[in-house]
MMTF fields as JSON, N, C-alpha, C and O atoms, coordinates in Angstrom:
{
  "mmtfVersion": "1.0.0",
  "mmtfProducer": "UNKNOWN",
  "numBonds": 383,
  "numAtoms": 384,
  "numGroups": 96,
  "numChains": 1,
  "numModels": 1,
  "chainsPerModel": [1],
  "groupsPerChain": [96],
  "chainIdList": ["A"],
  "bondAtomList": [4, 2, 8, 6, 12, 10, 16, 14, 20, 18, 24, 22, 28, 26, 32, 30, 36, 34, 40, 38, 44, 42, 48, 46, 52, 50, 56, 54, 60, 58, 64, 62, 68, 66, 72, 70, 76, 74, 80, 78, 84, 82, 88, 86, 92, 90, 96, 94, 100, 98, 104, 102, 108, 106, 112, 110, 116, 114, 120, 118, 124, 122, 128, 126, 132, 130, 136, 134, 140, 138, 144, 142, 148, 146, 152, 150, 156, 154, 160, 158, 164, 162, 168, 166, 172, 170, 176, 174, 180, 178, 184, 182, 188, 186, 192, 190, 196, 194, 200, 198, 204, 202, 208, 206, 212, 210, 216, 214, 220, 218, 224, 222, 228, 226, 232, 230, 236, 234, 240, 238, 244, 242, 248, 246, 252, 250, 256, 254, 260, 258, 264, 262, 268, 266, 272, 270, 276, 274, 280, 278, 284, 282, 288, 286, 292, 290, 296, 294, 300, 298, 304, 302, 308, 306, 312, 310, 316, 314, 320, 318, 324, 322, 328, 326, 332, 330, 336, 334, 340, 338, 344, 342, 348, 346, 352, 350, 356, 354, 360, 358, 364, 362, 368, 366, 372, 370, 376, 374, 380, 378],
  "bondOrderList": [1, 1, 1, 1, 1, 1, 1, 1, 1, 1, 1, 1, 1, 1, 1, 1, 1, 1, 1, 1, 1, 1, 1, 1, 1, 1, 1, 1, 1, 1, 1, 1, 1, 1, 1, 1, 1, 1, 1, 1, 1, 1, 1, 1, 1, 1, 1, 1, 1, 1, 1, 1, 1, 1, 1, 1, 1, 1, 1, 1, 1, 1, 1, 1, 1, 1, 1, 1, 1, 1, 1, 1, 1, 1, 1, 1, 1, 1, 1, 1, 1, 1, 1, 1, 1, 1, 1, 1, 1, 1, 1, 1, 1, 1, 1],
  "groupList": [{"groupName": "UNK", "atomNameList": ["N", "CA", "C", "O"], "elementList": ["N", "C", "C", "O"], "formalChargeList": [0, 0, 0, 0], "bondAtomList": [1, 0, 2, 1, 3, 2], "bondOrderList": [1, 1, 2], "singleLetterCode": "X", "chemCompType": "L-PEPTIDE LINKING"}],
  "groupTypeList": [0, 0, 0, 0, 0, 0, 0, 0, 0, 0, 0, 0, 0, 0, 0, 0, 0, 0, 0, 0, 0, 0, 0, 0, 0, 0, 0, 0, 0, 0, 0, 0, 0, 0, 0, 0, 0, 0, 0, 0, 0, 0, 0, 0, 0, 0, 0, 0, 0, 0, 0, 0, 0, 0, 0, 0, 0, 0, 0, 0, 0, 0, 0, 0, 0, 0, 0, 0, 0, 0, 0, 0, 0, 0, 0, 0, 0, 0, 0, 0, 0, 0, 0, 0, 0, 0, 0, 0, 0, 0, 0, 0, 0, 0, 0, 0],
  "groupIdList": [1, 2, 3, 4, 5, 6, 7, 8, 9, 10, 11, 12, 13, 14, 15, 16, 17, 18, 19, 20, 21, 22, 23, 24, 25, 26, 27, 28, 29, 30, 31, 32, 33, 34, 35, 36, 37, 38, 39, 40, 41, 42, 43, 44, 45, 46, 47, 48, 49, 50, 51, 52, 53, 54, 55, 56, 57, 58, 59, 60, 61, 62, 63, 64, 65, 66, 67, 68, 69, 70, 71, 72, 73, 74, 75, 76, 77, 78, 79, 80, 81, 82, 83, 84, 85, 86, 87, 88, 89, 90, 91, 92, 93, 94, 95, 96],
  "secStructList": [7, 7, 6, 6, 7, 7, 6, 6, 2, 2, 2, 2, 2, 2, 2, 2, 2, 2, 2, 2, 2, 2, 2, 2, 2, 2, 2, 6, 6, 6, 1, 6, 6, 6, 6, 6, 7, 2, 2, 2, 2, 2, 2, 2, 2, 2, 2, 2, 2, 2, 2, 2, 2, 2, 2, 1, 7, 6, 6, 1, 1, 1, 1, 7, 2, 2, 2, 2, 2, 2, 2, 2, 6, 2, 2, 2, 2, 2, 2, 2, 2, 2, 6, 1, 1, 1, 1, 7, 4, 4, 4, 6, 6, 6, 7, 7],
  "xCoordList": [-6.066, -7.461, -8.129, -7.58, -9.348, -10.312, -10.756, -10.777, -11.178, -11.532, -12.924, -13.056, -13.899, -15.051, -15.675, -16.797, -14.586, -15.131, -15.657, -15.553, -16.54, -16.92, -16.728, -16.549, -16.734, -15.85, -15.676, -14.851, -16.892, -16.956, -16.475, -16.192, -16.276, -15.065, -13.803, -13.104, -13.236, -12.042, -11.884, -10.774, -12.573, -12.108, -11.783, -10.608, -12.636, -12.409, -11.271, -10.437, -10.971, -9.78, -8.315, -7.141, -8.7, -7.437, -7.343, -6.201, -8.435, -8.39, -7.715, -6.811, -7.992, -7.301, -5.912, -5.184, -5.315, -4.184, -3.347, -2.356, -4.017, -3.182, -2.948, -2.04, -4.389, -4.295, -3.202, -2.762, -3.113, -2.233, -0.9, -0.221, -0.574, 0.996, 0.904, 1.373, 0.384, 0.143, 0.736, 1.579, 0.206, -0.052, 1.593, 2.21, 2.319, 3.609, 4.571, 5.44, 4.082, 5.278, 5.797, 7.006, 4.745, 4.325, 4.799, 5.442, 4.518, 5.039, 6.466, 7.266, 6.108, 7.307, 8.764, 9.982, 8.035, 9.456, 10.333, 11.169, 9.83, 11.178, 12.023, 13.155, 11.918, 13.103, 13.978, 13.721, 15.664, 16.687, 16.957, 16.996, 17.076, 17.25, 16.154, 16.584, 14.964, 13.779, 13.962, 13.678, 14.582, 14.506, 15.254, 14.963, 16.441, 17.856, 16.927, 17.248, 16.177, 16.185, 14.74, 13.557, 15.059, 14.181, 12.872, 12.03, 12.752, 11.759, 10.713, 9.552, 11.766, 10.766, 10.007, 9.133, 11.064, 10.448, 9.161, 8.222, 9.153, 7.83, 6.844, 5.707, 7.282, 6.369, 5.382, 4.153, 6.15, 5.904, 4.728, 3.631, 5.075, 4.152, 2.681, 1.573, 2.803, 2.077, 0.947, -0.094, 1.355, 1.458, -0.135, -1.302, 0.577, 0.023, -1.397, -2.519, -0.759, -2.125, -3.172, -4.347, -2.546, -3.873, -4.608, -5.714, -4.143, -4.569, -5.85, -7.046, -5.233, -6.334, -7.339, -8.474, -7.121, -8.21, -9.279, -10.387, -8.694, -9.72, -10.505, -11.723, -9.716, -10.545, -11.139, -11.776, -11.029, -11.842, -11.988, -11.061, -12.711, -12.755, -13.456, -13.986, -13.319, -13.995, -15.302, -15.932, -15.912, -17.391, -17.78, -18.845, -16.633, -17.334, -16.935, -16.148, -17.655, -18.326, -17.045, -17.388, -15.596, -14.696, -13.804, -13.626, -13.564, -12.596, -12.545, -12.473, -12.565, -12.675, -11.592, -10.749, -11.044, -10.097, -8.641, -7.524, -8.908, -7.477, -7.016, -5.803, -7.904, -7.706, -7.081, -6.115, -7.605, -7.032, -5.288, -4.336, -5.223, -3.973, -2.96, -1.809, -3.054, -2.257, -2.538, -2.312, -3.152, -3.005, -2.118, -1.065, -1.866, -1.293, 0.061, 0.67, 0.709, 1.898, 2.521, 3.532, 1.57, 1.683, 2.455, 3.521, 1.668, 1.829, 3.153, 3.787, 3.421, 4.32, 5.694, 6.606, 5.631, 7.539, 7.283, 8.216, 5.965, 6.218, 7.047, 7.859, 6.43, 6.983, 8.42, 9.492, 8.212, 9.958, 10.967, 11.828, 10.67, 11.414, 11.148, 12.06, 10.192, 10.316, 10.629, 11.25, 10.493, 10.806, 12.33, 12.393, 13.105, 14.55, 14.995, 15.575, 14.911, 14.476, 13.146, 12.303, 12.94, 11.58, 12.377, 13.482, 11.469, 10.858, 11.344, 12.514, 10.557, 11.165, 11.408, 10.464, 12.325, 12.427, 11.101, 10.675, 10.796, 10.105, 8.669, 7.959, 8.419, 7.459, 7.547, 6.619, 8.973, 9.417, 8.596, 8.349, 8.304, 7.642, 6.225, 5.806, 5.584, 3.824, 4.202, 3.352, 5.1, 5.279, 5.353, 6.393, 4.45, 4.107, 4.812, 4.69],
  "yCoordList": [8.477, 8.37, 9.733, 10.831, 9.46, 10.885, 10.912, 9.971, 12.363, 12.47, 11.848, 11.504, 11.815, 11.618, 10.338, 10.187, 9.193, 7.853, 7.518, 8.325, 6.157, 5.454, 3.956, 3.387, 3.095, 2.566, 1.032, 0.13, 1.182, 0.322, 0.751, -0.066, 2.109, 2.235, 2.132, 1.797, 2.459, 2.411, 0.76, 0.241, 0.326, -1.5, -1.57, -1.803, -1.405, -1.463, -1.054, -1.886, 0.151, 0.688, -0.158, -0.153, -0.558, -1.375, -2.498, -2.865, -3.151, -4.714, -4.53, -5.329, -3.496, -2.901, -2.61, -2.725, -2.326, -1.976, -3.103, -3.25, -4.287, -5.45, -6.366, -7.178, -5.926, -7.092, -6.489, -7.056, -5.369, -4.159, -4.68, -4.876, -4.892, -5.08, -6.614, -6.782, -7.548, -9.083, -9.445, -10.295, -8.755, -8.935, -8.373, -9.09, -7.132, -6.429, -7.561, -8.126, -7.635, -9.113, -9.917, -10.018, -10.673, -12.272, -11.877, -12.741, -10.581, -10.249, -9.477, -9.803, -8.209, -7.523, -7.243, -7.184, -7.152, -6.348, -7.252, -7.044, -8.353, -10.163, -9.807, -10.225, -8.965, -9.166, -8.439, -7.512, -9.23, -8.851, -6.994, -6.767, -6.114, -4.982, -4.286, -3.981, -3.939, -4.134, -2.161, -1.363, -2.065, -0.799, 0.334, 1.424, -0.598, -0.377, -0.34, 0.711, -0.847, -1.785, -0.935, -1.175, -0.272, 0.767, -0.321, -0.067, -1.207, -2.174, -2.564, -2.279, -3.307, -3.729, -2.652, -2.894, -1.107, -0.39, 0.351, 0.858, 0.383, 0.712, -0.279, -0.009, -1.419, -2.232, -2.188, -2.229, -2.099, -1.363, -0.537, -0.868, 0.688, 1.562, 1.078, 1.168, 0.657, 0.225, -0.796, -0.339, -2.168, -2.665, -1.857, -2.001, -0.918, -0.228, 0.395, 0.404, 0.813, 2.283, 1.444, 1.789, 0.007, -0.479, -1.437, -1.81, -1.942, -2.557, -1.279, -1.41, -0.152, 0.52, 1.235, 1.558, 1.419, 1.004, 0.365, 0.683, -0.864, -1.632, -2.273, -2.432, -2.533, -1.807, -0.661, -0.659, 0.096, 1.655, 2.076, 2.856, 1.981, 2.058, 3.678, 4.063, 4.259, 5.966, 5.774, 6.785, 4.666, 4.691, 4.744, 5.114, 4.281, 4.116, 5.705, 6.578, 5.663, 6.874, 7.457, 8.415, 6.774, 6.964, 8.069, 9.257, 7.76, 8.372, 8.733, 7.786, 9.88, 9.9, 9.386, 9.093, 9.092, 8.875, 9.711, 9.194, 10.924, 11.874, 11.653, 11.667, 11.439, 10.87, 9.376, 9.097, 8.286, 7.271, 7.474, 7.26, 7.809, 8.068, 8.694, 8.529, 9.387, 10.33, 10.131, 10.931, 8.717, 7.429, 6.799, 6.724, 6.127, 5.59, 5.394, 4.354, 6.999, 7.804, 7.843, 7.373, 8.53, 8.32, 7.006, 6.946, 6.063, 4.379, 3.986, 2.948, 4.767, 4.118, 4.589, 3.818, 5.856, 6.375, 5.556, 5.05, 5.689, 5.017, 2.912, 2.404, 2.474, 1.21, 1.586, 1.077, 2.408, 2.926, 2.761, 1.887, 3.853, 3.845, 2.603, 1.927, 2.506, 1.264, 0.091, -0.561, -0.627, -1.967, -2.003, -2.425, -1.496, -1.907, -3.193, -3.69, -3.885, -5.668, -5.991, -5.151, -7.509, -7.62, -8.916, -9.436, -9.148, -8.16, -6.942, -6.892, -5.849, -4.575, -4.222, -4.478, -3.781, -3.45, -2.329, -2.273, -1.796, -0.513, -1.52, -0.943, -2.495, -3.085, -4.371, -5.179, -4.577, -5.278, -5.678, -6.834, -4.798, -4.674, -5.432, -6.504, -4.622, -5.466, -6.85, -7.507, -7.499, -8.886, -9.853, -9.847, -10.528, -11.679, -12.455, -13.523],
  "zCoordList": [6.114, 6.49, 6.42, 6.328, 6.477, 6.467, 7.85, 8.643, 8.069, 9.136, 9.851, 11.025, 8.789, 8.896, 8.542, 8.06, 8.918, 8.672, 9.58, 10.504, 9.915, 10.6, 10.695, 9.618, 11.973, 12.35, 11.35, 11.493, 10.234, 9.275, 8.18, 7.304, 7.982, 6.983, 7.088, 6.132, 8.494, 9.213, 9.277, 9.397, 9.225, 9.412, 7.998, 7.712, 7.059, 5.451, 5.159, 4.804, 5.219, 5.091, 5.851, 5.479, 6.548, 7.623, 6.611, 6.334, 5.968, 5.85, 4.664, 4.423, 3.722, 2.276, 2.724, 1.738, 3.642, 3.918, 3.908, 3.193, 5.149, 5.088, 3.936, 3.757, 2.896, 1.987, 0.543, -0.458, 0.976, 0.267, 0.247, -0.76, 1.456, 2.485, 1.816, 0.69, 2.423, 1.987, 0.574, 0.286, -0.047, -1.893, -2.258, -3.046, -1.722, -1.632, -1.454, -2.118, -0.371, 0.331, -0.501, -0.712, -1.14, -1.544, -3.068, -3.665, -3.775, -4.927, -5.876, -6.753, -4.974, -5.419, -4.334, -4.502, -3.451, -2.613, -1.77, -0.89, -2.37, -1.507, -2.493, -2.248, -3.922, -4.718, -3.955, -3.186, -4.395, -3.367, -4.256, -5.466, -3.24, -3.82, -4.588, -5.701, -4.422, -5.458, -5.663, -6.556, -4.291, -4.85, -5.786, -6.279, -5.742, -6.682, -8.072, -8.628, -8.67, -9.596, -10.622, -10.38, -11.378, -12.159, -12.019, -11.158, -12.641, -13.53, -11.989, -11.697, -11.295, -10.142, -8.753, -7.92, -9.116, -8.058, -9.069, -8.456, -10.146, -10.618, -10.898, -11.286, -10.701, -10.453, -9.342, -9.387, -8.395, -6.953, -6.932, -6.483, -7.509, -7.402, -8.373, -7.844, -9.569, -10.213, -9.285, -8.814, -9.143, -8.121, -7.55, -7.914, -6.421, -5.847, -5.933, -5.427, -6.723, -7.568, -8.092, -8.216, -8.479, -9.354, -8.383, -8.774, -7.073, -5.688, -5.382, -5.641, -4.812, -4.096, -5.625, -5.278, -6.747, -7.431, -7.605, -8.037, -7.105, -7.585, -6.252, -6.168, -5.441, -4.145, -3.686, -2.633, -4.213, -3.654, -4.816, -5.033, -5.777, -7.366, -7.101, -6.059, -8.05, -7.986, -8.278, -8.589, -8.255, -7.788, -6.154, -5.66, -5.511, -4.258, -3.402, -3.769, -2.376, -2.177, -0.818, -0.124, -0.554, 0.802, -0.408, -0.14, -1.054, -1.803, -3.164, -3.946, -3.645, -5.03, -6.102, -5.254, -7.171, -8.199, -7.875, -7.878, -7.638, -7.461, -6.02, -5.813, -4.944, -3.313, -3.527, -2.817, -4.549, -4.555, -5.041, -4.29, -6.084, -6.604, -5.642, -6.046, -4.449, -4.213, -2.664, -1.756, -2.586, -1.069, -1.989, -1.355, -3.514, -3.675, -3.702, -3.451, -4.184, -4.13, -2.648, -2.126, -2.271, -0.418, 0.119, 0.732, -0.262, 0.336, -0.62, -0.43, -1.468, -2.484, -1.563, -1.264, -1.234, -1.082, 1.029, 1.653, 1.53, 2.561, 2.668, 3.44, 1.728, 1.294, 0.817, 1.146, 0.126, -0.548, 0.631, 0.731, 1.575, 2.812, 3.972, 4.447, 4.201, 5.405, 4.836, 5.676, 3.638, 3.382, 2.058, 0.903, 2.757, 2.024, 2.27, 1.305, 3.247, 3.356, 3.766, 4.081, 3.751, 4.092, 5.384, 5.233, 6.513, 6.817, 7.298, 7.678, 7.345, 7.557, 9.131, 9.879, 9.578, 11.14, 11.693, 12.846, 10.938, 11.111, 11.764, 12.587, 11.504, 12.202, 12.8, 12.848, 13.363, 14.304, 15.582, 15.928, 16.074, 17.713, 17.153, 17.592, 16.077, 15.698, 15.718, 16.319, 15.312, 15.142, 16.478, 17.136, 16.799, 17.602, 17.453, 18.053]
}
């Protein structure tokens, strides 16, 4: 996040996150081992980079093109590490 959002970008940003995580789930990272696996962990990232693209496209005014890419990288080795199964323990407790 940036420092200087407001609380309607901070919701935006949250809702891009879950629908981020959502889309992960349902696609790439149920494969058993996804991260062993050259083809499907760059899928992953791909995946990724082209989600908050096209949600936060370098027209819009939260983040520029090189800030998107390098949230994307970011979000990529964090998924890397917390979801070696799904679901992942690392967000055990959030779960109702």
């Amino acid at each position: 996040m940036k420092e200087d959002l407001n609380r309607a970008e901070i919701k935006r940003i949250k809702a891009i996150a879950v629908g981020l995580l959502a889309t992960l789930k349902e696609e790439k990272i149920r494969v058993y081992q996804w991260r062993n696996k050259e083809t499907t962990r760059d899928a992953v990232r791909v995946s990724i980079r082209d989600f908050l693209l096209e949600e936060i496209g370098p027209s819009d005014t939260l983040y520029t093109e090189d800030e998107i890419l390098q949230k994307a990288n970011d979000v990529f080795i964090h998924v890397h590490r917390a979801y070696p199964t799904v679901p992942s323990p690392c967000y055990a407790d959030l779960v109702a």
